[in-house]
C-alpha positions, -999 to +999 in steps of 0.1 A: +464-669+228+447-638+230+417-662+257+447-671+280+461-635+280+427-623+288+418-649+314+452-637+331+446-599+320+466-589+354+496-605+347+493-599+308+490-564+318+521-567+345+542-583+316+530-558+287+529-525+307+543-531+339+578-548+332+599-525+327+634-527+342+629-566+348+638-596+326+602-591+318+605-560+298+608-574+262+579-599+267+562-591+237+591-578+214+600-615+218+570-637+208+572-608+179+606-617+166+599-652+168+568-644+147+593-624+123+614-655+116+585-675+113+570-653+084+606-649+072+608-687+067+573-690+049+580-662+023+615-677+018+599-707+008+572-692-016+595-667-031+630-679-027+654-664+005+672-645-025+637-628-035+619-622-004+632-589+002+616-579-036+581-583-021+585-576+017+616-562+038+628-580+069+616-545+088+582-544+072+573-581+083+581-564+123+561-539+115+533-556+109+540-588+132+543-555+157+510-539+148+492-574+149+505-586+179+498-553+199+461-553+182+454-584+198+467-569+232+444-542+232+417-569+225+427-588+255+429-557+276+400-536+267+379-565+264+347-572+290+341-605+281+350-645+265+324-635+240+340-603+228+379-614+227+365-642+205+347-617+182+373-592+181+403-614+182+388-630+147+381-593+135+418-585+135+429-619+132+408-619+096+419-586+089+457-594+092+452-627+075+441-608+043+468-588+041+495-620+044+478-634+020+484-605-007+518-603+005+521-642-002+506-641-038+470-658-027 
C-alpha cells in the first residue's frame, strides 16, 4: 500500500493534505475505520465481543489504527526512494505488529 501511495505521491498528497472541502476529505479516516472493524472483528474472536472492551477500547484500537496509518503516510511522503519506503514501511509495520500482538495475548 504504502509503494502505490508513494509511486502516486502527488495524488496521495492531493487526497491526504489537499482534500479538504471535497468528497475527498475523509480519505484516510476511512480506510482507518475499516481498519477499526477489522481489528474489532479479530479481537472479538480471540477474546469474545462481550470481553474485548476488558483488553482494548473501541477508541484505543482508532487510536492506534490512526497513528499506524498516518506513520505509513509520512513514509510514503518523506520518502526519496522504492528502497527506503520498503525499509521504513517494515520499520513501522514491525513496530505496530508487536504491539497487536501483546494486545492479542501472543
Amino acid at each position: 500500500m504504502v509503494l502505490y501511495f508513494f509511486e502516486h505521491k502527488d495524488v496521495f498528497e492531493l487526497l491526504v493534505f489537499g482534500s479538504y472541502g471535497t468528497k475527498f476529505n475523509n480519505f484516510l479516516d476511512e480506510i482507518i475505520e475499516r481498519e477499526d472493524k477489522n481489528h474489532f472483528e479479530i479481537l472479538s474472536m480471540i477474546y469474545g465481543e462481550d470481553h474485548v472492551n476488558d483488553v482494548i477500547t473501541n477508541r484505543g484500537i482508532h487510536l492506534i489504527n490512526h497513528a499506524y496509518f498516518y506513520a505509513l503516510s509520512e513514509v510514503a511522503v518523506h520518502s526519496k526512494s522504492i528502497e527506503e519506503v520498503k525499509l521504513n514501511a517494515t520499520l513501522i509495520s514491525e513496530f505496530f505488529n508487536e504491539g497487536w500482538k501483546k494486545i492479542r495475548g501472543i
